[in-house]
Structure formats: C-alpha cells, structure tokens
N, C-alpha and C positions, 0 to 999 in steps of 0.2 A: 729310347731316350736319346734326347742328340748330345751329338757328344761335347758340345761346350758345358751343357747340365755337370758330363763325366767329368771334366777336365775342372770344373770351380770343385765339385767335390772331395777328388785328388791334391787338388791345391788347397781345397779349405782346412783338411786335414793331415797335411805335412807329409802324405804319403809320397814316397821312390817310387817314378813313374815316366816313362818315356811314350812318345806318341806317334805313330805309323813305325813301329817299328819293326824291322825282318828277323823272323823266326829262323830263317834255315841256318844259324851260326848256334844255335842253338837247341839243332837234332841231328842226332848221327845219320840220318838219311844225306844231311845239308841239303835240305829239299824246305819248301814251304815261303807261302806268300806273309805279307804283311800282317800285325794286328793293329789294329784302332790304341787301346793304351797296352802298353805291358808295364806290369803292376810289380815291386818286388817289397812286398810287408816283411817286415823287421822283427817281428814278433805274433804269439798267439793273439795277442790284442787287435792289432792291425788286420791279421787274418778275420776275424770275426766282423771287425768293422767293416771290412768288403763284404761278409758274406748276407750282411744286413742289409748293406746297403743296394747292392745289386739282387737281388730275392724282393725289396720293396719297390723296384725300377724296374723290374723286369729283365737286367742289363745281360746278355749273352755272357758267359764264363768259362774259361777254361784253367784249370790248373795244369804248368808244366812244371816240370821236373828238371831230370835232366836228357828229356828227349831221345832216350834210348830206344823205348819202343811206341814211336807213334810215328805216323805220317800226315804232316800238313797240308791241308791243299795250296793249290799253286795260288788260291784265292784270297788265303790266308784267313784269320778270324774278325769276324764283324762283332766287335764287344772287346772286353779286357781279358788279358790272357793274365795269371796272375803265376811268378817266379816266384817264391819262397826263397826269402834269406834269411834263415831261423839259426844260422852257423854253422859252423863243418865237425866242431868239438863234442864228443859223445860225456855224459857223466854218469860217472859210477854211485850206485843208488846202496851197494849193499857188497861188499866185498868180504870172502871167508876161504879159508882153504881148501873148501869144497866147492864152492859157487858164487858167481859174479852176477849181480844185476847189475844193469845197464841202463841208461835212458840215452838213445840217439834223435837228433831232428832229423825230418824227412829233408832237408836241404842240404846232409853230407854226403859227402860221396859214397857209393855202395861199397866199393870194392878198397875203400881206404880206409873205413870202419872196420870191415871186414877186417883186414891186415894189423890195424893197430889193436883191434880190441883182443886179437887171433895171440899178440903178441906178448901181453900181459898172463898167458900161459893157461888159457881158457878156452874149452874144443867146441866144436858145434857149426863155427860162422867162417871155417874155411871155406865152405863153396861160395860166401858170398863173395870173398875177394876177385872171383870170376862173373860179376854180376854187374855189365856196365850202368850208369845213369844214378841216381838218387836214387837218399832210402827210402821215401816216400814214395817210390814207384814200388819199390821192392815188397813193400807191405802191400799197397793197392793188389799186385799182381800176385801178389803169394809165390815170390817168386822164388826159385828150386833146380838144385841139378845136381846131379853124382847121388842119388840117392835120398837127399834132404832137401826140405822146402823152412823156409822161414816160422812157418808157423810153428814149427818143431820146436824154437825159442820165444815167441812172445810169448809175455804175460798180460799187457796191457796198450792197449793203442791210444795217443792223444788224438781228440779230433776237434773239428770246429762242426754244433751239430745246430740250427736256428739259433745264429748267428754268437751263441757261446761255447765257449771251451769245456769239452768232457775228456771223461775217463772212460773208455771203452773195456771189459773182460774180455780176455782172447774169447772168450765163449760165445758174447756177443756180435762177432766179429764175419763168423759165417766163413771161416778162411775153407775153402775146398782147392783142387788142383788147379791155380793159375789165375785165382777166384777172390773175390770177398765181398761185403758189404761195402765198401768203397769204391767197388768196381761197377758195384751193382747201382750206387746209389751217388752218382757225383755228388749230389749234394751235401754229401759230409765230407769234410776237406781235411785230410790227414795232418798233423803237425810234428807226430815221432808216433815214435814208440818206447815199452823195457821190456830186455830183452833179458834170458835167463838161462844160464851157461853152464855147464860142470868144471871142473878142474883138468885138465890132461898134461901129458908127458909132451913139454918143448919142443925136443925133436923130433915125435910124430906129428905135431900139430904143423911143424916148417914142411916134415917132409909131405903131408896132404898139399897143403896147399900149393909146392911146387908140382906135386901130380897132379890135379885140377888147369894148373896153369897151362902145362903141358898138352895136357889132353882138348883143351879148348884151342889153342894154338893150332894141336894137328888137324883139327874136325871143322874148320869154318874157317873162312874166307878170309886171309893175308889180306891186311890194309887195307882196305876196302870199306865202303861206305854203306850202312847197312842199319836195321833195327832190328838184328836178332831174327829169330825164326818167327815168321809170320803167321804160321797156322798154331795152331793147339796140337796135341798127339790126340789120339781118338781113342775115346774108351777102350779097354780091353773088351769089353763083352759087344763091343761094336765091332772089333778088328784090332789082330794082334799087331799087327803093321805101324810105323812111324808114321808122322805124315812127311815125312823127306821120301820113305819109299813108296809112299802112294804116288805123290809127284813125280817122282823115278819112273818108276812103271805106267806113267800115263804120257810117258813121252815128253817130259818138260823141263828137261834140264839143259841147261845153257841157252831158251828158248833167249832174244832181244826183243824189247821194244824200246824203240829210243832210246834216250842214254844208260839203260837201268837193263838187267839182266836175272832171269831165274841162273840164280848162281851154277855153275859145272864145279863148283868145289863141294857143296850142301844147298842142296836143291830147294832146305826150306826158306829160305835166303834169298831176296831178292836184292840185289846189289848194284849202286849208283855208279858207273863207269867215268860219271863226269858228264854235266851238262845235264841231269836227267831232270826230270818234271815227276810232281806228287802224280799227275795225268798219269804216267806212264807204270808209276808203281801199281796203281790203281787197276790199271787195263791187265797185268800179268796176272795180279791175286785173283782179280775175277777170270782170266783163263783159268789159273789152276784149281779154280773153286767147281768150274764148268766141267773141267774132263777130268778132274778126279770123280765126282758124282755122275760121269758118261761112262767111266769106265768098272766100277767099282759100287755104286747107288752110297757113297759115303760122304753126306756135307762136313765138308772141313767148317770149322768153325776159328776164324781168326784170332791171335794173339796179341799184334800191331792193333792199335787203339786208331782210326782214322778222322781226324780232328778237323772242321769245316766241312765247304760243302764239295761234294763230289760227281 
C-alpha cells in the first residue's frame, strides 16, 4: 500500500502517529533503523482499528513494546510499527484479604507494576520487578525467573483478535516456557492482562525482591546495552546445561564483532559497546548458533525476537 494511502488513513482517524521515524531510542539494544509510520493508539478501540485496517491493506505490522528484547534491523521496518499507549496505571478488579485481582495494560512498565502492585502487600509478582520493557511483552513472552513465570498469575488476557476486542482464559492462551499464543501468532495483539495474587507478609515480599534485585545485578552485565539473554535454555531432556554454558564451552565468550560483544560478564548476552549495528548482533547469534550445534549437536533456539529484514 503506498504510504500517502497510510498517512490520509492515520490522519482521517485522528490516530498519534509520526513518520520515518528512528527505533533505536526505543530498544535497549539502541540499535535499529527507521519505520515508515510509528503508530501510538490510545485505547483498545484504536488498537482494533489498525488491526482492521492493515489485515485489509495488506499493511506490514509490528507491535513494539518496550523494546527489551528484540533487535531491529539496521534497515529498519517497511510498514507501521504500532507503540501502545494504553497507560502505565494497573486497576484493581477484586480485592480481599486473601487475594488481589488485577487488570494491567500491556503499555506499563514491567518492573513498575511489578513494584507497586508487590506493594499493596500481595506475593507472587516480585520477580517481575526484575523484568525489563512492557507488560505486554511480559505476557507475549511468558516471561519468568527465580523460579516463577507469569503465567503462575494470569487469569485472563485482553487482546485484539479480527480486528475486535476479546477475553482470552489463561487456558486459551497456550503459555509454555518463554512461549504463548501471542508469540505464536502475531496477529493477535495483546492489550493487558488480570492477574491473580495471594496475600503475603510485607517484609518478605520487600525482602524478595531486594534479593532478585541483587542477584540480577551480580549475574549480567553493568550498564550496558543489551536485550536480555538471547537464546532460550534448552530442554532438560535435551541437555542439563544453560545455554550461557553451552556458549562458554564453545569458546565464545568476550568473542567482538564490531561494536557489539558476546558479553565476558554472561555469555548469553550480546552487548552494544557503542556504535554497534543490528548487522553485527546478527553475525554473533549466528556464530553462537553455529559452534554450539559444531560442538555439542544442540540448536539453540532464540529468545530476542529479530524485527526486519536480516
């Protein structure tokens, strides 16, 4: 579709929208080229109204987040990249002395829901205050660590599914390790979630989540520019092994290409030194894809979502 077509449509419907605009300000790699529009809808309405509209145009789409874990190409996206501004404020759906339901939008922060909802004296959503980018990735990704994964709390997911608003059952949802129907299936465009929490004692729910804080701190790379670990762990019944120590053992740590580095802090970490190119993150994941399956017959299978063309 050319994109003055895009551009009267955005404009005919009052949607928040900018044009050639640079992605890397907005992914923790700070890596990535330009998109054609970037879209930020206001509501489940608007979301729906794009998804209609681009599904009957053909129009390329990407939903971003908050760019925690993806890589853009240095080409950037051909089509509209669409930012969710659904609010950052979570609502309370059902509150009792035993248990909190919750409704978050996927446009608040992870680890700031995490922290406030952690705060109202309800256990569960400590690890997510260790959980960079939106919650809306958090769901997508089934995302989990210290023991707990998200899924452990929904009850229910909003999405946008042909080009309406539903209710998702966690049941429907297909969440596995690192997984879901949303990962599976871009074309349903998450909007939130409720989530479903027990009651706990204050000062263990503080002092977790200063241990979490702690422990991610000591295990991954100091200021540094990065989207999280980029492989998957590998089944147990595949190999009891991390995939940091697959990579370890294949000889790849503190490996450089251009500005970007297999991290020497955690190797599953490929990290931006400055100056580096989406090229360049691209070129390491596929060495370490390469000599981990040379050295071991084990395909890692990626985490990092890699967005354009490569």
């Amino acid at each position: 579709m050319e994109p003055r077509a895009i551009g009267a449509f955005l404009d005919d419907h009052k949607l928040t929208f900018k044009r050639d605009f640079p992605l890397f300000d907005y992914t923790t790699f700070r890596i990535g080229g330009h998109a054609d529009f970037f879209v930020m809808p206001q509501n489940t309405r608007e979301l729906a109204l794009l998804q209609g509209f681009c599904r009957q145009n053909h129009v390329p789409v990407f939903i971003l987040g908050g760019g925690s874990n993806i890589l853009v190409s240095d080409a950037g996206f051909r089509g509209i990249v669409i930012h969710p501004d659904l609010g950052e404020e979570f609502r309370i759906v059902e509150q009792s002395a035993s248990h909190l339901r919750v409704f978050v939008p996927a446009s608040a922060r992870a680890p700031l829901a995490g922290k406030r909802i952690s705060a109202l004296g309800f256990q569960g959503l400590e690890f997510l205050t260790t959980i960079p980018g939106h919650f809306g990735g958090s769901i997508i990704q089934n995302a989990g660590c210290y023991g707990h994964e998200l899924t452990d709390s929904i009850v229910s997911v909003e999405a946008v599914i042909d080009a309406e608003p539903r209710i998702l059952d966690k049941r429907e949802c297909a969440f596995s390790y690192r997984n879901s129907l949303f990962k599976q299936n871009p074309a349903i465009w998450v909007s939130g979630a409720t989530l479903e929490i027990p009651a706990g004692n204050a000062a263990e729910i503080t002092a977790r989540i200063d241990d979490y804080k702690a422990r991610r701190i000591a295990s991954q790379p100091k200021n540094r520019r990065s989207a999280g670990s980029i492989f998957k762990n590998p089944a147990k019944e595949v190999s009891e092994k991390k995939a940091w120590q697959l990579i370890d053992e294949a000889g790849l740590r503190g490996v450089i290409e251009g500005g970007c580095e297999i991290s020497a802090e955690h190797c599953n970490f490929i990290v931006n030194n400055g100056g580096g190119k989406a090229a360049d993150v691209h070129a390491l994941a596929s060495l370490i894809e390469t000599k981990v399956f040379e050295t071991t017959g084990i395909r890692l299978e990626r985490e990092v979502v890699f967005v354009g063309e490569f």
